[in-house]
C-alpha positions as CSV (number, residue, x, y, z in Angstrom):
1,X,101.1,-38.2,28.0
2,X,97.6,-37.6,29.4
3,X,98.3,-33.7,28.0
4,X,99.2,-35.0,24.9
5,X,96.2,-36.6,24.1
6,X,94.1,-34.1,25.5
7,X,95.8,-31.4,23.4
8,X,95.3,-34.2,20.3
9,X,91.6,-34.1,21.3
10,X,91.4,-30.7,21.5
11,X,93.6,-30.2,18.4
12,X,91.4,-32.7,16.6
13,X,88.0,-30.9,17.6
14,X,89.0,-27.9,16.8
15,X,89.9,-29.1,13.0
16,X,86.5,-30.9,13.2
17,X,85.1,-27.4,14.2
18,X,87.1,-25.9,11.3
19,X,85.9,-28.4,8.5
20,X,82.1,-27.7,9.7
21,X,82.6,-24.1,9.6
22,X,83.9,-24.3,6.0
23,X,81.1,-26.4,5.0
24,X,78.4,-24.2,6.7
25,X,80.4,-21.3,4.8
26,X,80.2,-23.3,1.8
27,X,76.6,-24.0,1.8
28,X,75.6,-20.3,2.8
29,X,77.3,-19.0,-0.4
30,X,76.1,-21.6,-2.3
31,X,72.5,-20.5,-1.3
32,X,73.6,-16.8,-1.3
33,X,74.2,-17.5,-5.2
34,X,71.6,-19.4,-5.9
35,X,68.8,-16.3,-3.7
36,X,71.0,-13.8,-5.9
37,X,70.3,-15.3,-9.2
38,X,67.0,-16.0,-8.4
39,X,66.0,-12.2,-7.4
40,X,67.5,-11.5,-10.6
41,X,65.6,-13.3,-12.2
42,X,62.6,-11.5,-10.2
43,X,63.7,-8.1,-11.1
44,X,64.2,-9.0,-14.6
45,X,60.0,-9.9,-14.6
46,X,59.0,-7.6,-12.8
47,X,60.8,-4.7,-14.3
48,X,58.6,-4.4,-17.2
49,X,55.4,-4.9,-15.2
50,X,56.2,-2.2,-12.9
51,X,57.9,0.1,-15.9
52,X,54.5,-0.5,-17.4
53,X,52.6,0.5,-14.7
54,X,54.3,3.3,-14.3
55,X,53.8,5.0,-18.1
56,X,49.8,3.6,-17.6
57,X,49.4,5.6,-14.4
58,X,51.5,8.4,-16.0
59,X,49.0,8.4,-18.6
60,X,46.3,7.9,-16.6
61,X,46.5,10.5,-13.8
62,X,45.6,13.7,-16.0
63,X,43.0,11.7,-17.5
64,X,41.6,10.6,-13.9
65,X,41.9,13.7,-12.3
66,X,40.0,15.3,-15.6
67,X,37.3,13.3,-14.8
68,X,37.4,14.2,-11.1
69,X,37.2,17.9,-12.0
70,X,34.3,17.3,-14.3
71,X,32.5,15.2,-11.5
72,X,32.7,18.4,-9.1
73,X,31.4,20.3,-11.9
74,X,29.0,18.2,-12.4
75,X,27.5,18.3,-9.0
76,X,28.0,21.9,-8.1
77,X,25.9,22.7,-11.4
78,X,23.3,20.1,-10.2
79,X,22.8,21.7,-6.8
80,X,22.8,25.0,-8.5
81,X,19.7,23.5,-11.0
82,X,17.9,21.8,-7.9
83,X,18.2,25.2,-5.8
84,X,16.6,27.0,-8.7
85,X,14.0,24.3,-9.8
86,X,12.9,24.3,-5.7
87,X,13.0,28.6,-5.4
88,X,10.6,28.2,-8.9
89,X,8.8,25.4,-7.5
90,X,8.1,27.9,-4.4
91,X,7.2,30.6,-6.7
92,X,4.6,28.6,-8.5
93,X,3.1,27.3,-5.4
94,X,2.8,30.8,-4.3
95,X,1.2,31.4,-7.0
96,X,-1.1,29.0,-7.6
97,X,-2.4,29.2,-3.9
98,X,-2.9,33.2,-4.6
99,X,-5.0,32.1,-8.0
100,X,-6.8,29.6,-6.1
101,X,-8.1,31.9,-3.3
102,X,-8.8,34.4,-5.5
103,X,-11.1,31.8,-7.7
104,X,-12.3,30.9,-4.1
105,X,-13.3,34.3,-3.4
106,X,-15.0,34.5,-7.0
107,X,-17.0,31.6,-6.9
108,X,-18.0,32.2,-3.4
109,X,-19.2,36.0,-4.1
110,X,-20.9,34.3,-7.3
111,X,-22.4,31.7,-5.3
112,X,-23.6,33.8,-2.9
113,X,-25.2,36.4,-5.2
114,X,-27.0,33.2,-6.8
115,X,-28.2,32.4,-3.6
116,X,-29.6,35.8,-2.7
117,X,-31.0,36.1,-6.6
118,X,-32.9,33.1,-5.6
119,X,-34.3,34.0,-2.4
120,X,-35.0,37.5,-3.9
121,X,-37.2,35.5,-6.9
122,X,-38.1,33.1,-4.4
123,X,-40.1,35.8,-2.0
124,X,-40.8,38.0,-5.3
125,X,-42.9,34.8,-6.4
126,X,-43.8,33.2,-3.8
127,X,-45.6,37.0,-1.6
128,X,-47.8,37.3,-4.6
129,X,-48.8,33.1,-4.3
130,X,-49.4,33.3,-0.4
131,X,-51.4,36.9,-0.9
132,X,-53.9,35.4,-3.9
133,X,-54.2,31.9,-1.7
134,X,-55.2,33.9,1.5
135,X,-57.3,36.4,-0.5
136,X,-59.2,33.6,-2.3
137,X,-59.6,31.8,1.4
138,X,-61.3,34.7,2.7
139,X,-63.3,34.5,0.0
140,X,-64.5,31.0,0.0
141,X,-64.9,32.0,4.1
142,X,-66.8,34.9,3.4
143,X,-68.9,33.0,0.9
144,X,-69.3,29.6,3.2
145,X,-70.5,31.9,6.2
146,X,-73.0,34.0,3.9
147,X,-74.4,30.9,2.6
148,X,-74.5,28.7,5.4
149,X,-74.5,31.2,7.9
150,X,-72.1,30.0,10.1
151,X,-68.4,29.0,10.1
152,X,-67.1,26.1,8.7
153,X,-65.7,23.5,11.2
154,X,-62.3,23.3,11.5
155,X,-60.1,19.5,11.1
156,X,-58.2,19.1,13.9
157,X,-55.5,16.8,13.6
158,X,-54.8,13.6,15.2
159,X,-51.6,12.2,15.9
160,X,-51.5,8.7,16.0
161,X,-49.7,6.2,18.0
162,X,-48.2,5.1,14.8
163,X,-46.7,8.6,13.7
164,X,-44.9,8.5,16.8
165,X,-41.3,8.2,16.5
166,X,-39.6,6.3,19.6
């Protein structure tokens, strides 16, 4: 009797065991459905988003790689322009610092011949000046010691405690 029951019991479990199984099996395609639909749905939005996307970077990518070709272009011409502008910006400072020696040279040759044109006019004016000033102070020697006769006295000079520079 005791085998009985426990074969019952075990019978009995293993129908519990059964029904839970079904349910759990029941439930899973129950939610299997419902996820299925519900991707479905997904795919049905997204399709024309990404089908979109597709024909916009389709038409797109010629027009962005265009651009990208023109960009290179763009630069390689611009370091071609600034490797020009800075050989003729060289060039011209070369140039300019030949001009401005040379108008260094120029001026300095003409300033120097002014110079010695004014120490030439200088002596040539000033020899004749000294010449008649010591002739006419031999004279008005000559002419003191004939009518005093004797020399005149000469000044000496005094220096001063106040002419003194500390």
């Amino acid at each position: 009797m005791l085998l009985v029951a426990f074969v019952g019991l075990t019978g009995f479990a293993l129908l519990v065991q059964a029904i839970v199984m079904l349910v759990a099996f029941l439930t899973m395609r129950k939610s299997i459905a419902s996820l299925h639909s519900n991707v479905e749905e997904m795919r049905a939005s997204i399709g024309p988003i990404l089908h979109q996307s597709k024909e916009t970077i389709e038409r797109v990518a010629p027009k962005i790689e265009s651009i990208a070709a023109d960009i290179a272009e763009m630069t390689r011409t611009a370091k071609e322009q600034t490797a020009r502008i800075s050989f003729t910006t060289d060039e011209i400072l070369a140039r300019v610092h030949r001009q401005t020696s040379r108008v260094d040279n120029m001026v300095s040759n003409v300033v120097d011949g002014v110079e010695h044109a004014s120490n030439v006019v200088s002596d040539s004016v000033t020899r004749p000046v000294r010449q008649i000033t010591a002739l006419l102070a031999s004279a008005k020697a000559f002419i003191t010691v004939l009518a005093t006769g004797r020399r005149p006295e000469r000044e000496v000079d005094m220096v001063t405690d106040q002419d003194m520079f500390v």
